[in-house]
C-alpha positions as CSV (number, residue, x, y, z in Angstrom):
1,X,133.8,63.9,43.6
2,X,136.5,66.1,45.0
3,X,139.6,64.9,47.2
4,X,141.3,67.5,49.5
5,X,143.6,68.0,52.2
6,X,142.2,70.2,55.2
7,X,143.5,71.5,58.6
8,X,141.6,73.5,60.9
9,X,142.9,75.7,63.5
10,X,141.0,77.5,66.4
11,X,142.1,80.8,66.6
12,X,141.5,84.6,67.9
13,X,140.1,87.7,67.1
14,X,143.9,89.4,67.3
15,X,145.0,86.3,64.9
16,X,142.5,86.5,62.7
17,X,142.9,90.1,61.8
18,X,147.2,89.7,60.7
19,X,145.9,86.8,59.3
20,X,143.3,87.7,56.8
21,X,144.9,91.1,55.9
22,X,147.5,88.8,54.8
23,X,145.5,86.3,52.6
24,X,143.1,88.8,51.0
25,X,146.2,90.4,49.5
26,X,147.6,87.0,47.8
27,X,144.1,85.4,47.4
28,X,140.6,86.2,46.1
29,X,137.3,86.7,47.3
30,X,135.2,82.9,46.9
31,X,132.9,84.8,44.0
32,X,130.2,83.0,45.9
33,X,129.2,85.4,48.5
34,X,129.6,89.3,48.8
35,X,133.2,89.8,48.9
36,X,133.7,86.3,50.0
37,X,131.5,86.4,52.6
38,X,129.0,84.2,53.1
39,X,126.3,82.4,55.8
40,X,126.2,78.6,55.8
41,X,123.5,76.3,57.1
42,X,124.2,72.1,57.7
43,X,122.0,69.8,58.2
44,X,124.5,66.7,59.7
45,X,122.4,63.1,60.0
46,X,123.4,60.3,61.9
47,X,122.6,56.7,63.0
48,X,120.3,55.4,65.9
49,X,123.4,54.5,68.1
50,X,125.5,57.8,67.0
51,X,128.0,56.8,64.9
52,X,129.1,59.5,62.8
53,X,130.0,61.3,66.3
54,X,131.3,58.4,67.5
55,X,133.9,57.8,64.9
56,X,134.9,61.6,65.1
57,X,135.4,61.6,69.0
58,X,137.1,58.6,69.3
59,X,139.6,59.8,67.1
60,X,139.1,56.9,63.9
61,X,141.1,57.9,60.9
62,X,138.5,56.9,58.5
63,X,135.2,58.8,59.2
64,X,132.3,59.5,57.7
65,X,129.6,62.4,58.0
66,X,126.1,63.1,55.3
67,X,124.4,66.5,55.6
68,X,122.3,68.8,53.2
69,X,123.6,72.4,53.3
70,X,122.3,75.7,52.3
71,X,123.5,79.2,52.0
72,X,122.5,82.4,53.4
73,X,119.1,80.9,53.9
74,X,118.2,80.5,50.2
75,X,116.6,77.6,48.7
76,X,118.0,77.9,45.2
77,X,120.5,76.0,46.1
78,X,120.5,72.9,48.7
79,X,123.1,70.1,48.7
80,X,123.4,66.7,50.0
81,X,127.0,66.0,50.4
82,X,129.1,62.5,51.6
83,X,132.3,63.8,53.3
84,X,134.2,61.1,54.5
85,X,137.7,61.7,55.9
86,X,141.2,60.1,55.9
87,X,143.6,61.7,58.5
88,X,143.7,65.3,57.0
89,X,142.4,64.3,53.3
90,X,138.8,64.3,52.6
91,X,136.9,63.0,49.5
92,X,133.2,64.6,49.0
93,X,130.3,63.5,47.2
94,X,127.6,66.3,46.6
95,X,124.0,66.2,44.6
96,X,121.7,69.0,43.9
97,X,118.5,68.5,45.8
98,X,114.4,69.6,45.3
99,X,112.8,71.1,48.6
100,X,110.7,67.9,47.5
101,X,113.7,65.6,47.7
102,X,114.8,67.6,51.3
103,X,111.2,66.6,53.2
104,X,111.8,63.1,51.5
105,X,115.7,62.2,52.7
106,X,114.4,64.3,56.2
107,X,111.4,61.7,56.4
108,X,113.8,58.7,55.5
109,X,111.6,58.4,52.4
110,X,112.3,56.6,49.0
111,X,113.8,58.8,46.5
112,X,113.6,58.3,42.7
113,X,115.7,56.2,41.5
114,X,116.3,58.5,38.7
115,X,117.2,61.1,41.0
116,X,120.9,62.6,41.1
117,X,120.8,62.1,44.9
118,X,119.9,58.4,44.6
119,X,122.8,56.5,45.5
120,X,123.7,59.0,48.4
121,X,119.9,58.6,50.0
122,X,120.3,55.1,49.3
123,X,123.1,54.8,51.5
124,X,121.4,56.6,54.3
125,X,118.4,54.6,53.8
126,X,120.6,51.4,54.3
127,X,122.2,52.5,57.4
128,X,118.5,54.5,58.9
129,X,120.4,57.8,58.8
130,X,118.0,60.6,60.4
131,X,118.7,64.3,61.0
132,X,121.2,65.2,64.0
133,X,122.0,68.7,64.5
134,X,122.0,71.6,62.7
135,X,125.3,73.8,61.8
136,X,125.2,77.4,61.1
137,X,128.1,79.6,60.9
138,X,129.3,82.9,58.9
139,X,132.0,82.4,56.0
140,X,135.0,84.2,55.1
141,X,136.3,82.4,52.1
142,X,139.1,83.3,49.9
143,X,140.9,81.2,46.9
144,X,144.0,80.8,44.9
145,X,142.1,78.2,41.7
146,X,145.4,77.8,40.0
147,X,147.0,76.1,43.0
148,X,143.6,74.9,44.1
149,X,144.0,76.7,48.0
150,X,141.2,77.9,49.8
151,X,141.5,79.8,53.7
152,X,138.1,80.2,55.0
153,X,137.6,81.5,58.1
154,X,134.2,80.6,60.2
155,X,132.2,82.7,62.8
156,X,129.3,82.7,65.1
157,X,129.0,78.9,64.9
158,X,125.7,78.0,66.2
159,X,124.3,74.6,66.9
160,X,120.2,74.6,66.2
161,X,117.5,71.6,65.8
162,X,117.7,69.3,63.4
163,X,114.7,70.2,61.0
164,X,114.2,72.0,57.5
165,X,113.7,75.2,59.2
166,X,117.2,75.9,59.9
167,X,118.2,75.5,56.4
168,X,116.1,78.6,55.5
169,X,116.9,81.1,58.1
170,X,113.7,80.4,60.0
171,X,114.7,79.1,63.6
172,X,116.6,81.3,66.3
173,X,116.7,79.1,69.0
174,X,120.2,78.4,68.6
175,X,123.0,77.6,70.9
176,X,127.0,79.2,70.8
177,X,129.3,75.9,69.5
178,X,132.5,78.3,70.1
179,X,133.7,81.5,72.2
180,X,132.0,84.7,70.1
181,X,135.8,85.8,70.5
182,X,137.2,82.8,68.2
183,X,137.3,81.9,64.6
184,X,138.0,78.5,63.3
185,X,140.6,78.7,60.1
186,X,140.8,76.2,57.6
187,X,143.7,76.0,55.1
188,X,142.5,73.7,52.4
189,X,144.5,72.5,49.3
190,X,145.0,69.8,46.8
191,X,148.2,68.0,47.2
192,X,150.5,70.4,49.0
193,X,150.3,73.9,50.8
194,X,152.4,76.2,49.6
195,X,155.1,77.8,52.2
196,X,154.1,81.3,51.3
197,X,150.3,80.1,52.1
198,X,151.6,78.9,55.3
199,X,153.8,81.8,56.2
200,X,150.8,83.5,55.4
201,X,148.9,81.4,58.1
202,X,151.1,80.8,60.5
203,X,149.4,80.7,64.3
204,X,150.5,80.0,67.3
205,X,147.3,77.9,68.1
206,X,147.5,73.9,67.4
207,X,145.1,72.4,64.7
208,X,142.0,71.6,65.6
209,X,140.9,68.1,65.7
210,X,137.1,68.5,66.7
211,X,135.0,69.4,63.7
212,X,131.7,71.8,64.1
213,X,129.4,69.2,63.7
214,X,131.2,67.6,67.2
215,X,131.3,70.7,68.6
216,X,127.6,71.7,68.2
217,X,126.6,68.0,69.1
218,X,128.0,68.7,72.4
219,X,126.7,72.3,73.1
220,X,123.5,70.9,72.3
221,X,123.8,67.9,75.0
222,X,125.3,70.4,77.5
């Protein structure tokens, strides 16, 4: 489990460049991707009447989101992940999931009770969770672990169907969530951002209140 604080801005190419020259020389590269960058695919499920949108739209404090997530297309590594959210703190559950275990939660299937994923497939089982949209987006991630900050900045979001196949790079039908001229920074940290970080950061743009999986949601109903 891992608790966070987490606010999101929309901002612009022009922005984005001061910005990020500023944080890649006080921060480093996420050692996940190729000098921190990185291509992330989501999987967001919801309930028959919509919920997990719901509570996100209609602005509840307490909300609630499951997905399974990949990166840059590779099956070595596929998460599920609980993220529920509390104003601007969020608190996230992740297990390590099979391609086996992936067709099973995607199917609404029984999982092994042995399983690391059990409880969290439980709880979508109980509540007849089922896949919603897919999210896919490129990453710019960089990190500070001693202060436990991370400033990502997300591209090309994309909404897509909700199957397997966008988890592995193979579908292409997919629809533009945000302008191709905007990047959606994220300022992420334990207990308090530092004022340097936020100098750093500083925008003239508001945060952002709509997450990707609300804005895909609706480029795919538009």
């Amino acid at each position: 489990m891992a608790e966070r604080r987490e606010e999101k801005y929309l901002i612009d190419m022009n922005e984005y460049a001061v910005i990020a020259n500023r944080i890649r020389s006080i921060l480093k590269p996420d050692k996940n991707g190729k000098n921190g960058k990185y291509s992330i695919c989501s999987l967001y499920f919801d309930d028959p009447f919509g919920k997990a949108l719901a509570e996100k739209e209609d602005g509840n404090s307490v909300h609630i989101k499951f997905r399974i997530r990949t990166y840059d297309g590779s099956s070595k590594m596929i998460k599920l992940e609980r993220k529920t959210k509390r104003g601007t703190v969020t608190e996230k559950h992740s297990a390590q999931i099979s391609e086996d275990e992936l067709k099973k939660i995607i199917n609404g299937e029984a999982i092994d009770e042995n399983s690391e994923c059990f409880g969290l497939v439980s709880e979508m089982r109980a509540s007849a969770f089922r896949p919603a949209i897919s999210v896919r987006y490129d990453r710019e991630a960089y990190v500070l672990p001693e202060l436990g900050i991370r400033v990502t900045f997300d591209s090309f979001v994309d909404s897509l169907p909700p199957d397997a196949e966008t988890l592995f790079g193979k579908c292409e039908r997919a629809l533009p969530a945000i302008d191709r001229g905007s990047v959606i920074m994220e300022i992420k940290y334990s207990e308090r951002c530092p004022s340097f970080i936020r100098k750093c950061c500083e925008t003239f743009s508001s945060q952002l209140s709509v997450s990707k999986y609300a804005l895909c949601r609706n480029a795919a109903a538009n």
